[in-house]
N, CA, C and O atoms as a Tripos MOL2 file, in Angstrom:
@<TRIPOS>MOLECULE
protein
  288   287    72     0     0
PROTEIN
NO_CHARGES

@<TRIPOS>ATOM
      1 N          69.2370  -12.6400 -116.1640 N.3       1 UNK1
      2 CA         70.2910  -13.6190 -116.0130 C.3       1 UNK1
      3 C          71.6600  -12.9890 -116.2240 C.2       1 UNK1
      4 O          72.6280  -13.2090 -115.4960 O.2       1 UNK1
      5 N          71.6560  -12.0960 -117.4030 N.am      2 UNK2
      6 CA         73.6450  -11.4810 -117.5220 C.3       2 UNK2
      7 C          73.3360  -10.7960 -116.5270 C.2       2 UNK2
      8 O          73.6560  -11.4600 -115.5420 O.2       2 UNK2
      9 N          72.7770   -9.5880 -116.1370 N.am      3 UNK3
     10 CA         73.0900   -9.1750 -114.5610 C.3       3 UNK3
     11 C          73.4500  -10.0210 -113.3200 C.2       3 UNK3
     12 O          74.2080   -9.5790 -112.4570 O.2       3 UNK3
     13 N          72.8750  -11.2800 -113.2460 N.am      4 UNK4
     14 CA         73.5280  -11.7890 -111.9220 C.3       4 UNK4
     15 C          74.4790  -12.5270 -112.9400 C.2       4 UNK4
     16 O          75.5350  -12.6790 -112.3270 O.2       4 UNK4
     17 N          74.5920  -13.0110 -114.0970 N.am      5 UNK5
     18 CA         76.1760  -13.2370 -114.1430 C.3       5 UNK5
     19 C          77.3520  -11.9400 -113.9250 C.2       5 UNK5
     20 O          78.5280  -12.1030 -113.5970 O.2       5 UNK5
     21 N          76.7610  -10.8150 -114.1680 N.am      6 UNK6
     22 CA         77.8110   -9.2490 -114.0250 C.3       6 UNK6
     23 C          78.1040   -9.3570 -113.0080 C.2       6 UNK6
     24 O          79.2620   -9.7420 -112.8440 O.2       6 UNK6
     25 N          77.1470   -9.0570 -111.5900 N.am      7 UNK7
     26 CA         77.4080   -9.3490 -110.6080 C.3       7 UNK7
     27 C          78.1130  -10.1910 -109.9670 C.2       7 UNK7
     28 O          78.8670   -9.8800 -109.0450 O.2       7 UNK7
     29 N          77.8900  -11.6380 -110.5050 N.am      8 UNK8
     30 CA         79.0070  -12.9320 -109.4410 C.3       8 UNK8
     31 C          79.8190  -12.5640 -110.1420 C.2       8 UNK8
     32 O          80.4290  -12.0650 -109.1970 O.2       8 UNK8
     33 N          80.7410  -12.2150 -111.3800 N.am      9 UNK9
     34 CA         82.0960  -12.1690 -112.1190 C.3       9 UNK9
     35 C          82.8450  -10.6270 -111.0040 C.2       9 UNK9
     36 O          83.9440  -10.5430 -110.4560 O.2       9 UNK9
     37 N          81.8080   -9.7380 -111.0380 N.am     10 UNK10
     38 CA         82.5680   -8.3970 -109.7650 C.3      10 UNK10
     39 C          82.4600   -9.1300 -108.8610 C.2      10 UNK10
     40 O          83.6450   -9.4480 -108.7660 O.2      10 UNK10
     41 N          81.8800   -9.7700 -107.9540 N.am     11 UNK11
     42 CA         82.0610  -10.1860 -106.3360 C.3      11 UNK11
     43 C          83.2210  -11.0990 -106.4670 C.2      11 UNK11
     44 O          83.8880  -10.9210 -105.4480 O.2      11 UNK11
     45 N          83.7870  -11.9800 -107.2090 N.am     12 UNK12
     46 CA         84.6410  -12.4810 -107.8190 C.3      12 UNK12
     47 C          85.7360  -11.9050 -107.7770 C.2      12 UNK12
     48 O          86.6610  -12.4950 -107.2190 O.2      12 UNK12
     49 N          85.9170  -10.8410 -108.2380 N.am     13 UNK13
     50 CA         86.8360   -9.9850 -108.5330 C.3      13 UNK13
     51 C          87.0610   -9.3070 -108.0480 C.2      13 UNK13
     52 O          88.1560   -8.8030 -108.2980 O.2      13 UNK13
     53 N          86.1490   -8.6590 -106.8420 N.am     14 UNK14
     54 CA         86.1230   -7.9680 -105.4870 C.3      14 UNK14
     55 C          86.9950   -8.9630 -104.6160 C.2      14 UNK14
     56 O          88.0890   -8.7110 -104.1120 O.2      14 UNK14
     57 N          86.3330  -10.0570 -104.5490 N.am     15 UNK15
     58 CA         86.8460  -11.0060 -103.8160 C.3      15 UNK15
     59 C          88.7070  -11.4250 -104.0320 C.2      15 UNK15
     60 O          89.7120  -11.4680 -103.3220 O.2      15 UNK15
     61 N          88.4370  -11.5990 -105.0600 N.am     16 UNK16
     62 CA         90.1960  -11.4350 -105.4770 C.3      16 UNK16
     63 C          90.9890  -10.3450 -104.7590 C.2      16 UNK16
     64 O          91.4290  -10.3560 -103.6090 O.2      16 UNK16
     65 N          91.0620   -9.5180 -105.5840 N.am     17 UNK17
     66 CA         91.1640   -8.0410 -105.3510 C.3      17 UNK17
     67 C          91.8950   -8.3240 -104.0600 C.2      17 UNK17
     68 O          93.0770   -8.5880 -103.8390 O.2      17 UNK17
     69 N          90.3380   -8.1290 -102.8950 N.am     18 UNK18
     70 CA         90.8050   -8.2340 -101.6310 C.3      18 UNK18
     71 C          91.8340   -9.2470 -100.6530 C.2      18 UNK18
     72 O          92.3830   -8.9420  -99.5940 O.2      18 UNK18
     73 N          91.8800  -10.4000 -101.3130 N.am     19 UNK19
     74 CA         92.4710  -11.2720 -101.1410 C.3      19 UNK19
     75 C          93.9000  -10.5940 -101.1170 C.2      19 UNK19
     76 O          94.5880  -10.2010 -100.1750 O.2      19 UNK19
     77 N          94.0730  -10.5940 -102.2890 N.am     20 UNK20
     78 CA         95.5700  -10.4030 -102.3600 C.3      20 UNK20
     79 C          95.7220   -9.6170 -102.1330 C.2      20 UNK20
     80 O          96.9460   -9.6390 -102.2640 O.2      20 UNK20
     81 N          95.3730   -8.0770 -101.6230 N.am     21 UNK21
     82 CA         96.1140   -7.2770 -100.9850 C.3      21 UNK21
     83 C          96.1770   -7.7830  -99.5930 C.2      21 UNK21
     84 O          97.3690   -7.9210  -99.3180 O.2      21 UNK21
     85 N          95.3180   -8.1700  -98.4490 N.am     22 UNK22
     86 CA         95.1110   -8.4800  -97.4530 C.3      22 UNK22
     87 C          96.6770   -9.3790  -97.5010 C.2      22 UNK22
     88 O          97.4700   -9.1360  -96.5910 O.2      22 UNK22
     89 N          97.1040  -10.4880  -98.6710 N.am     23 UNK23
     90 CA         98.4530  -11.2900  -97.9260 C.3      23 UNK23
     91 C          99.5360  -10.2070  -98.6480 C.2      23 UNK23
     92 O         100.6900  -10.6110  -98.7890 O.2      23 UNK23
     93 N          99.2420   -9.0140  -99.0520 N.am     24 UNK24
     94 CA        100.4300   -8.3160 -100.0210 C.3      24 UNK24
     95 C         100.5740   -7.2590  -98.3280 C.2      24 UNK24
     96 O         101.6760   -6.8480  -97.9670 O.2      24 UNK24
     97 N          99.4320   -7.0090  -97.5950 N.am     25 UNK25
     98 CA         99.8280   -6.2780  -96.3750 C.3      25 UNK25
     99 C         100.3300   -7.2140  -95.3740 C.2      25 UNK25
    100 O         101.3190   -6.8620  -94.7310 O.2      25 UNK25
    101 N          99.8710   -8.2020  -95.1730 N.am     26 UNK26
    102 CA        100.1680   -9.3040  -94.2360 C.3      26 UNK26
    103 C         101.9400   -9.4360  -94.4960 C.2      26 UNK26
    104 O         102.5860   -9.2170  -93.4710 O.2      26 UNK26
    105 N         102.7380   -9.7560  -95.7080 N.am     27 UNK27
    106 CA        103.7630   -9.9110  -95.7700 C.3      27 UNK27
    107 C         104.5310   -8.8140  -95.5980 C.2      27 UNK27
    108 O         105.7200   -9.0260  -95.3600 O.2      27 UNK27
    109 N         103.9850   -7.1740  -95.6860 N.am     28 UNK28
    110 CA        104.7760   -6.1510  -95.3890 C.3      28 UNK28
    111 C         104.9870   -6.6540  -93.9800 C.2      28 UNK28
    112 O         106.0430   -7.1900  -93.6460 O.2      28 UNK28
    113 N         103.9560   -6.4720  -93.1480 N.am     29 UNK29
    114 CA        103.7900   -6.9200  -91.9470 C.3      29 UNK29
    115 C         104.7670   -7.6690  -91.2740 C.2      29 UNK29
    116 O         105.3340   -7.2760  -90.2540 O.2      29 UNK29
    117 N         104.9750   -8.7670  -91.8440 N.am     30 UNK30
    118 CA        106.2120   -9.9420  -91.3370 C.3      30 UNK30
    119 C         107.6150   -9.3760  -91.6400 C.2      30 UNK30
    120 O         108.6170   -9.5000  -90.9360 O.2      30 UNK30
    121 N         107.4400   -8.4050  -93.4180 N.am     31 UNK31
    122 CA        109.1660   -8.0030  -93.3590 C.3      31 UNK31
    123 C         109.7180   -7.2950  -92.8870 C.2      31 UNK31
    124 O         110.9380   -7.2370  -93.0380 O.2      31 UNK31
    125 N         108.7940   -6.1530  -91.8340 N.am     32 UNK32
    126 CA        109.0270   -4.8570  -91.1200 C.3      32 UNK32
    127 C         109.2910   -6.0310  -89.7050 C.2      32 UNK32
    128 O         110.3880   -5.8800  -89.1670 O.2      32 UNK32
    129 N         108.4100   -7.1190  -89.1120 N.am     33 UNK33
    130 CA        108.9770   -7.5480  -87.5480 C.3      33 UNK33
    131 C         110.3680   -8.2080  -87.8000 C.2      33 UNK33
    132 O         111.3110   -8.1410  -87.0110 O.2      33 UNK33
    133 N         110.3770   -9.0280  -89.3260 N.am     34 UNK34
    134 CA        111.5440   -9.7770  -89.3940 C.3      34 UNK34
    135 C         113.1090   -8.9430  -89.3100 C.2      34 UNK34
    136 O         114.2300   -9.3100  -88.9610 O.2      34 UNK34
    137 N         112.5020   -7.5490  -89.8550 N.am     35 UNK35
    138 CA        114.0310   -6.7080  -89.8650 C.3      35 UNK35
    139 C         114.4960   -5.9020  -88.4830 C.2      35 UNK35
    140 O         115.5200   -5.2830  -88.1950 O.2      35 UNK35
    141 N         112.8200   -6.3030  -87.5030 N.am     36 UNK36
    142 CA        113.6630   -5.8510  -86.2390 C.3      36 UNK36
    143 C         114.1480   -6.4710  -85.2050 C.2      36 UNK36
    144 O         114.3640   -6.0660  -84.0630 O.2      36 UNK36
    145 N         114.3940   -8.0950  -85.9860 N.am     37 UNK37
    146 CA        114.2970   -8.6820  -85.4350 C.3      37 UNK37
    147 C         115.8500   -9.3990  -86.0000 C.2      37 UNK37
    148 O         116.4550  -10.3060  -85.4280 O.2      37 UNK37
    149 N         116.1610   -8.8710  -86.9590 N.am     38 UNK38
    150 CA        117.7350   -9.4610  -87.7740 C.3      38 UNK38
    151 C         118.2920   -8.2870  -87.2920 C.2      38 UNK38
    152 O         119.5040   -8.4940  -87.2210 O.2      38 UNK38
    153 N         118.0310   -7.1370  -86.9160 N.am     39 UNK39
    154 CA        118.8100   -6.1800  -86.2890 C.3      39 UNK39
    155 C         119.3470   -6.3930  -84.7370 C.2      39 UNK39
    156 O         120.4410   -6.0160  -84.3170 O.2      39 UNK39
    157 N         118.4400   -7.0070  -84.0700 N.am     40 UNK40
    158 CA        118.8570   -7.7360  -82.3730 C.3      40 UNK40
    159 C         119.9420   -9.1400  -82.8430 C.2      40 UNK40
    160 O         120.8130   -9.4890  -82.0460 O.2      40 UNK40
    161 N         119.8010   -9.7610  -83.9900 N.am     41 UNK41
    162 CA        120.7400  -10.8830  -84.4050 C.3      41 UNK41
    163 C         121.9380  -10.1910  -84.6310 C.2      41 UNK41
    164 O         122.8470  -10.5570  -83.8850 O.2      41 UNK41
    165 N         122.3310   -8.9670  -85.7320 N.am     42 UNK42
    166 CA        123.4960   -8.2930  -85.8410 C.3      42 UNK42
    167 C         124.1040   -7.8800  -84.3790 C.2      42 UNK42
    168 O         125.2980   -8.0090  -84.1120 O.2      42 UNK42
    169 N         123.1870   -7.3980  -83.5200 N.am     43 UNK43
    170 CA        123.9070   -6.6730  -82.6290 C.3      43 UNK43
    171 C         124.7470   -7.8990  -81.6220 C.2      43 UNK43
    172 O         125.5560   -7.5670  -80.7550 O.2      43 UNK43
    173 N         124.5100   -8.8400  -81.8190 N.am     44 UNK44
    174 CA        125.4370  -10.2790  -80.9960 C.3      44 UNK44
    175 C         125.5350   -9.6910  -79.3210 C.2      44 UNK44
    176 O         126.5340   -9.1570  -78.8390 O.2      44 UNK44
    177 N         124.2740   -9.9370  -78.6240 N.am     45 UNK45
    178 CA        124.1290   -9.1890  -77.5990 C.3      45 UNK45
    179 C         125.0810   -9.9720  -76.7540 C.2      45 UNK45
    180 O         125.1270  -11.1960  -76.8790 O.2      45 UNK45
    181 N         126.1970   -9.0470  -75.5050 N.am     46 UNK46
    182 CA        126.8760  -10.0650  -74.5620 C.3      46 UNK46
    183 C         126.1330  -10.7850  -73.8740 C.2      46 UNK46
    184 O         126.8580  -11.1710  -72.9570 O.2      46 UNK46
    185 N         125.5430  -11.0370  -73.7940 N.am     47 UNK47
    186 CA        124.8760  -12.1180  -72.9830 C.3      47 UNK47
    187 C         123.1400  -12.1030  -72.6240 C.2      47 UNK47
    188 O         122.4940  -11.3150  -73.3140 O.2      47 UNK47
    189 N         122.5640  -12.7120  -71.8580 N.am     48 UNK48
    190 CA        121.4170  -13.3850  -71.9540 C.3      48 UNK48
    191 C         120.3530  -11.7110  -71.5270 C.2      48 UNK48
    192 O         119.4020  -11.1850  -72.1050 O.2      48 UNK48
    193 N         121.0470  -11.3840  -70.4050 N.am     49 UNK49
    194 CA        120.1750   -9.5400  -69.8970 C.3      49 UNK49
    195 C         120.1420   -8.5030  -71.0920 C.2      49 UNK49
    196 O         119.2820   -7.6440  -71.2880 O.2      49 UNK49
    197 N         121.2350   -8.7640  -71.8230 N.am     50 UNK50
    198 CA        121.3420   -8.1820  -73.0350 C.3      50 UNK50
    199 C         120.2290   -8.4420  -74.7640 C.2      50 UNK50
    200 O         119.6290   -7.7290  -75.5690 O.2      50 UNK50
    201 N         120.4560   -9.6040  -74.5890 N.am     51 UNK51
    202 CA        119.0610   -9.7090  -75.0190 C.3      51 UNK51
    203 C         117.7650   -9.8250  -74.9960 C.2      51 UNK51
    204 O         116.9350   -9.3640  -75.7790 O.2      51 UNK51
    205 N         117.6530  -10.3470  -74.2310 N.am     52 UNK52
    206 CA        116.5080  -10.3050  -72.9880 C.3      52 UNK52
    207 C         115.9100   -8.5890  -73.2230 C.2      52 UNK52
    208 O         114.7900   -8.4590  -73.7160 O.2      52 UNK52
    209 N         116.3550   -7.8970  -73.0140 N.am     53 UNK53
    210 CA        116.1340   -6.3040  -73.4140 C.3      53 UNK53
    211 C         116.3910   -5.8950  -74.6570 C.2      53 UNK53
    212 O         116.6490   -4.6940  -74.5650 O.2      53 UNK53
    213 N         116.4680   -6.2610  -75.8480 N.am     54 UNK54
    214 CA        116.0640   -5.8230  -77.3130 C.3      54 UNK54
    215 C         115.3030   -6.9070  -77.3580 C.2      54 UNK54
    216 O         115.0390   -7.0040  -78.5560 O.2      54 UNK54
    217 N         114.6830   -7.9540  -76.6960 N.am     55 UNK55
    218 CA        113.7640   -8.7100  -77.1370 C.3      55 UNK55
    219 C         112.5440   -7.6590  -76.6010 C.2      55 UNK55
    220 O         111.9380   -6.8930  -77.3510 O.2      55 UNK55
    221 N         112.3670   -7.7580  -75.4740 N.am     56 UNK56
    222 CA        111.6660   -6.5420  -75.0940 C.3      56 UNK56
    223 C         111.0070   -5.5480  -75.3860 C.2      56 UNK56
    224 O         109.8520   -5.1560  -75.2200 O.2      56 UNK56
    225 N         112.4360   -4.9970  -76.1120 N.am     57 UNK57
    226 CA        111.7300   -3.7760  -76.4160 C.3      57 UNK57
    227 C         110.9260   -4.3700  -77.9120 C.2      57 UNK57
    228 O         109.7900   -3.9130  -78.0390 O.2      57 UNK57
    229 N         111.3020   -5.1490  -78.8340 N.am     58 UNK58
    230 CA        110.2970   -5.2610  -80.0710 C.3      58 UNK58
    231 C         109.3850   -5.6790  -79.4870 C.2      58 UNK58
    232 O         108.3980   -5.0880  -79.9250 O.2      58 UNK58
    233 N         108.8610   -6.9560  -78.0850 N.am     59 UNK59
    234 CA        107.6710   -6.9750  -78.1240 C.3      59 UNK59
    235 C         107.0930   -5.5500  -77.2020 C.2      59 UNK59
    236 O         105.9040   -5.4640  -76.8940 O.2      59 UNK59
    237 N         107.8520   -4.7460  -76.9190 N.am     60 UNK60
    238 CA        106.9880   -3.3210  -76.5680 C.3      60 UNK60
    239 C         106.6770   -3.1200  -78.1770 C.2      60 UNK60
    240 O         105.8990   -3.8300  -78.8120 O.2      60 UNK60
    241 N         107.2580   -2.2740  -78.5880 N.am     61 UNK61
    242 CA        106.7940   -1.9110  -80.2930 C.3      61 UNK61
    243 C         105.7410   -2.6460  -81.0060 C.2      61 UNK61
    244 O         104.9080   -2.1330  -81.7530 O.2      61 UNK61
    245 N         105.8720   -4.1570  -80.6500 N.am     62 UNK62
    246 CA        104.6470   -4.8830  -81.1450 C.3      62 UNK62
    247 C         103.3030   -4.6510  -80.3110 C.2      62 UNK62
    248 O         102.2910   -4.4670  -80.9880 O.2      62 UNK62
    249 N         103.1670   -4.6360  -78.8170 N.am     63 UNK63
    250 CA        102.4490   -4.4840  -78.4410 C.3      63 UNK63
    251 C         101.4590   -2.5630  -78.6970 C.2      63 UNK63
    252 O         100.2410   -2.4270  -78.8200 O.2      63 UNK63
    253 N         102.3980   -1.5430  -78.7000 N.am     64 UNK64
    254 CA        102.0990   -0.2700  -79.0080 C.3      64 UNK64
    255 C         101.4810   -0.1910  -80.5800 C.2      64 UNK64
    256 O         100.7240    0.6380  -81.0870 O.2      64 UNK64
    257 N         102.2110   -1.5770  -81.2210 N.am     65 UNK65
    258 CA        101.5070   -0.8280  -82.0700 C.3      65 UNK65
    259 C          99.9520   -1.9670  -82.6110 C.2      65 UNK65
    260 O          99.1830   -1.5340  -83.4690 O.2      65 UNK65
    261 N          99.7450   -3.2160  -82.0320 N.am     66 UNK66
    262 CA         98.8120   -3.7930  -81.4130 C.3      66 UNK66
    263 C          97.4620   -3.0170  -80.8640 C.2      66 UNK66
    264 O          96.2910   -3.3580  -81.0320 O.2      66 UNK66
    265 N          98.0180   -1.7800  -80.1030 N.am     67 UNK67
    266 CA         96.6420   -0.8150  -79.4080 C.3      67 UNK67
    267 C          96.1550   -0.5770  -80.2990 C.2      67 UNK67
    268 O          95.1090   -1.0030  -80.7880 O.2      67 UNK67
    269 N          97.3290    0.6220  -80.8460 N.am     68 UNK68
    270 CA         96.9310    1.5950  -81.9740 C.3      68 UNK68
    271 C          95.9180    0.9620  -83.2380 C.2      68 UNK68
    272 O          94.8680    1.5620  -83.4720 O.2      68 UNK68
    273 N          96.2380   -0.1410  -83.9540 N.am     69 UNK69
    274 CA         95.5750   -0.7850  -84.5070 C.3      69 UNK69
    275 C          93.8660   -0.8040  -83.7920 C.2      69 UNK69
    276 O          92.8650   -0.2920  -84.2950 O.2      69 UNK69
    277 N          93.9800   -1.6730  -82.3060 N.am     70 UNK70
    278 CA         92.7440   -1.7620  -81.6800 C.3      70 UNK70
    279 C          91.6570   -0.5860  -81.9480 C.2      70 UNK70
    280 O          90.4870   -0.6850  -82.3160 O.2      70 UNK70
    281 N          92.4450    0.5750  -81.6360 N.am     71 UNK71
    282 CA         91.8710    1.9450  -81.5250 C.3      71 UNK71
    283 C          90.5370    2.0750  -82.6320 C.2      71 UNK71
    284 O          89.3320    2.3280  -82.6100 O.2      71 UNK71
    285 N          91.5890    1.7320  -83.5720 N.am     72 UNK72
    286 CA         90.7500    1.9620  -85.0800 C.3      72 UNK72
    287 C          91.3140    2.7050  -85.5690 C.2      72 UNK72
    288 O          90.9770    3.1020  -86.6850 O.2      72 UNK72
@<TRIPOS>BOND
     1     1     2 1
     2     2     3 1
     3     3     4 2
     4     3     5 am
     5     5     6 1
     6     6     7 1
     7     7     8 2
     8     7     9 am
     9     9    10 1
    10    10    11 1
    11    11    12 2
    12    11    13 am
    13    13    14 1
    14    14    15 1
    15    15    16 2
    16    15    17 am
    17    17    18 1
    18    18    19 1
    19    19    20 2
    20    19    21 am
    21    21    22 1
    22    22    23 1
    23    23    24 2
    24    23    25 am
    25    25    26 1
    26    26    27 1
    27    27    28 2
    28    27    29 am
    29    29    30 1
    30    30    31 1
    31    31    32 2
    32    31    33 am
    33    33    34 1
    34    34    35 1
    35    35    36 2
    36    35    37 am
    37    37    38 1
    38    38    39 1
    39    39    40 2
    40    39    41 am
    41    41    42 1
    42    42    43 1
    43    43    44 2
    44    43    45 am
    45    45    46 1
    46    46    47 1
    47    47    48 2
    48    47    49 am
    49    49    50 1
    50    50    51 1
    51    51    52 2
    52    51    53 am
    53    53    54 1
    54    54    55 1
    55    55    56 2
    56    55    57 am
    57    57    58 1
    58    58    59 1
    59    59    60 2
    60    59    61 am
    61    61    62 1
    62    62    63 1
    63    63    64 2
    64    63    65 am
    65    65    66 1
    66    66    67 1
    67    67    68 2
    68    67    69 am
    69    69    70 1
    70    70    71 1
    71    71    72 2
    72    71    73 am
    73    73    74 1
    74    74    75 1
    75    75    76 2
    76    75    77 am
    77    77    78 1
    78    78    79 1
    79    79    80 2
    80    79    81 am
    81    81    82 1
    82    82    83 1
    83    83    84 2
    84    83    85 am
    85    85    86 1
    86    86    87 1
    87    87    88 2
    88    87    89 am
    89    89    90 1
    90    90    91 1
    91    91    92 2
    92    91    93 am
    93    93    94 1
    94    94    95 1
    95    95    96 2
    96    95    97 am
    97    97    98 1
    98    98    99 1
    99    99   100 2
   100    99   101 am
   101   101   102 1
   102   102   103 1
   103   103   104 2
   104   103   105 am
   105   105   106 1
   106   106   107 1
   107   107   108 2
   108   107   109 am
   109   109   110 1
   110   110   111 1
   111   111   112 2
   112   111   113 am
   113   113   114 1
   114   114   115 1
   115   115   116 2
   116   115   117 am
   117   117   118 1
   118   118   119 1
   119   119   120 2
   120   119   121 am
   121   121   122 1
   122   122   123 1
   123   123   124 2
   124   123   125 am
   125   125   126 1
   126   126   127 1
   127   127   128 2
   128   127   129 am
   129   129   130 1
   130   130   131 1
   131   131   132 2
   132   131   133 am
   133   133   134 1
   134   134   135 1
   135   135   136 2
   136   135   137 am
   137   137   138 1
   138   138   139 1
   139   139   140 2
   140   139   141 am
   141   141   142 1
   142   142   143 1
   143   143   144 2
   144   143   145 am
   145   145   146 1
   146   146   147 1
   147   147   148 2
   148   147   149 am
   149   149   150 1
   150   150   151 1
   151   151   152 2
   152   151   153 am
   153   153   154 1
   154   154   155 1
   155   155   156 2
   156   155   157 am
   157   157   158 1
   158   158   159 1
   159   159   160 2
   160   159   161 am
   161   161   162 1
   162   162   163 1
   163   163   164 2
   164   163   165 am
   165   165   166 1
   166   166   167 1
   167   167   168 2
   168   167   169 am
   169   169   170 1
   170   170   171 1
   171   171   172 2
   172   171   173 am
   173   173   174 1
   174   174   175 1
   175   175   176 2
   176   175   177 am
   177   177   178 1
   178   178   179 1
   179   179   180 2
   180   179   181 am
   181   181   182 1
   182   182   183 1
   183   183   184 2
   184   183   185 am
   185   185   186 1
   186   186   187 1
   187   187   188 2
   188   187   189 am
   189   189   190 1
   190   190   191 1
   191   191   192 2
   192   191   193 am
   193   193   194 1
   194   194   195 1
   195   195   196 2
   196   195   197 am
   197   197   198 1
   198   198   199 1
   199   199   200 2
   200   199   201 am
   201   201   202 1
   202   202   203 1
   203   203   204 2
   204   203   205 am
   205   205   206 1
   206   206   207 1
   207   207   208 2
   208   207   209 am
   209   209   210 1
   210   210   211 1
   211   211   212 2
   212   211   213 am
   213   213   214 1
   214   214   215 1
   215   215   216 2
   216   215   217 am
   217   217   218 1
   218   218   219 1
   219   219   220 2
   220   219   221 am
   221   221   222 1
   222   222   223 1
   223   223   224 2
   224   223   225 am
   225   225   226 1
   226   226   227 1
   227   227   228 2
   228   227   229 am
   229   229   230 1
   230   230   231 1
   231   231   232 2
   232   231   233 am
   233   233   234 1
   234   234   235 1
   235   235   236 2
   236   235   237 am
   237   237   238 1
   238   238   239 1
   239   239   240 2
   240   239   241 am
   241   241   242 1
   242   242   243 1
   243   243   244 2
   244   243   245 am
   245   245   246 1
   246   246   247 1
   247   247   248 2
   248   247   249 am
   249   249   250 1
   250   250   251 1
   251   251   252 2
   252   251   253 am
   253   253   254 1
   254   254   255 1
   255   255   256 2
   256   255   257 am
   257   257   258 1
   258   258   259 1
   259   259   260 2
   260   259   261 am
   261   261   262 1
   262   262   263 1
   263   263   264 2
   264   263   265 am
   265   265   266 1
   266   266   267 1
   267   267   268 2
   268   267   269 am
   269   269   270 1
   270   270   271 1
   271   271   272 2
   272   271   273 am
   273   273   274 1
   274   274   275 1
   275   275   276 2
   276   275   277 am
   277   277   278 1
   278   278   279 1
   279   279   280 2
   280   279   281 am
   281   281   282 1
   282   282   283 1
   283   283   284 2
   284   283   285 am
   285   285   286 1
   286   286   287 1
   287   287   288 2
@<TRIPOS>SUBSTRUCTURE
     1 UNK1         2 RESIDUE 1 A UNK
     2 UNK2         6 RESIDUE 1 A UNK
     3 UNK3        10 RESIDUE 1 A UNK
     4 UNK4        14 RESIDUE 1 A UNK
     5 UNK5        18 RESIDUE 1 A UNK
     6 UNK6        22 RESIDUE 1 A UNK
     7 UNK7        26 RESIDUE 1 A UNK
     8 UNK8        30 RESIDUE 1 A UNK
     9 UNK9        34 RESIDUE 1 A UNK
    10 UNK10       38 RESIDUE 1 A UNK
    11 UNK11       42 RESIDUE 1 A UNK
    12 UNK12       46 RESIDUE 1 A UNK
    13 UNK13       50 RESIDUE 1 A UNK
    14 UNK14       54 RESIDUE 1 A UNK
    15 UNK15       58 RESIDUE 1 A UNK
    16 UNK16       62 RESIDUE 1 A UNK
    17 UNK17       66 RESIDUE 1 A UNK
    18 UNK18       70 RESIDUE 1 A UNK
    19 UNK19       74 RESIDUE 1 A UNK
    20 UNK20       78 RESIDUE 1 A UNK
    21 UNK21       82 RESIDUE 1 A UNK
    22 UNK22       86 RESIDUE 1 A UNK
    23 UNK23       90 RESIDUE 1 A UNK
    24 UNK24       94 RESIDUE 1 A UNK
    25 UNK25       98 RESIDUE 1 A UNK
    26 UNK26      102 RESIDUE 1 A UNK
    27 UNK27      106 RESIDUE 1 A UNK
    28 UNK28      110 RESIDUE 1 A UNK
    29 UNK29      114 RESIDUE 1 A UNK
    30 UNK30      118 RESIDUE 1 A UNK
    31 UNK31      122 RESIDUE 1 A UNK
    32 UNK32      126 RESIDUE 1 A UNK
    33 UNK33      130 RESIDUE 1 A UNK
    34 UNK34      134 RESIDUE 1 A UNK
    35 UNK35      138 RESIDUE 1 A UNK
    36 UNK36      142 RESIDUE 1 A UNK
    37 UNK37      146 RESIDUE 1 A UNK
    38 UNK38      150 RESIDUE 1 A UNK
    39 UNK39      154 RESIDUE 1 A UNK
    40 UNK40      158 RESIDUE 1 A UNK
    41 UNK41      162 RESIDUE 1 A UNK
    42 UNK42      166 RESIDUE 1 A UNK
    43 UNK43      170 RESIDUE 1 A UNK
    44 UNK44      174 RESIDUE 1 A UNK
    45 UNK45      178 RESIDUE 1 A UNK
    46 UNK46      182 RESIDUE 1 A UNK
    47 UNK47      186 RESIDUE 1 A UNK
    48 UNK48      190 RESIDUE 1 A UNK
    49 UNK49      194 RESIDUE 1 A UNK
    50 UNK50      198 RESIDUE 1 A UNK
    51 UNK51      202 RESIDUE 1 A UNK
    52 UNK52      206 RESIDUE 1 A UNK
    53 UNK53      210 RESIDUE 1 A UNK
    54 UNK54      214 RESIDUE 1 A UNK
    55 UNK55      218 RESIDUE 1 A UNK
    56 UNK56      222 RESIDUE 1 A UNK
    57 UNK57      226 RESIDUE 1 A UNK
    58 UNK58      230 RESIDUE 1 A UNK
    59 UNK59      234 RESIDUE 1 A UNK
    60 UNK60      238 RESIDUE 1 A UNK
    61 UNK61      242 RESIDUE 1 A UNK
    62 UNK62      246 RESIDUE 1 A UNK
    63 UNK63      250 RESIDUE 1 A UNK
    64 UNK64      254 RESIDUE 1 A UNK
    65 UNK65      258 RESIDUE 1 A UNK
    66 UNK66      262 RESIDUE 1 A UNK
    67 UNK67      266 RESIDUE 1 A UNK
    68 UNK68      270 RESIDUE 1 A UNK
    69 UNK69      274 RESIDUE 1 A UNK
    70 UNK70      278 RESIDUE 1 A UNK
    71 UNK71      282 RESIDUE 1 A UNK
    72 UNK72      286 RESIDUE 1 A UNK
């Protein structure tokens, strides 16, 4: 019986563990697109072709790096 209590208290704690790094990477995640994405806001593009192309290019960067991920 204390062995499978040892056990569920680590899977528990495994389980934790993993949890929170998984949203501690998830939020790097969002603050690296959000800053390339307040950088196309600073640049106050002249007009619509102008942004239209730094929108672009982050979803190129998102998509490249989308593969790479795939890859493994």
């Amino acid at each position: 019986m204390a062995a499978m209590d040892d056990q569920a208290a680590f899977t528990k704690t495994l389980q934790e563990k993993f949890e929170k790094k998984l949203i501690d990477h998830e939020i790097a995640q969002l603050e690296y697109w959000k800053v390339q994405l307040d950088k196309i806001l600073a640049l106050r593009p002249d007009g619509v072709a102008s942004l239209q192309l730094h929108i672009r290019k982050v979803s190129d960067m998102m998509g490249n790096r989308i593969k790479v991920l795939k890859r493994g």
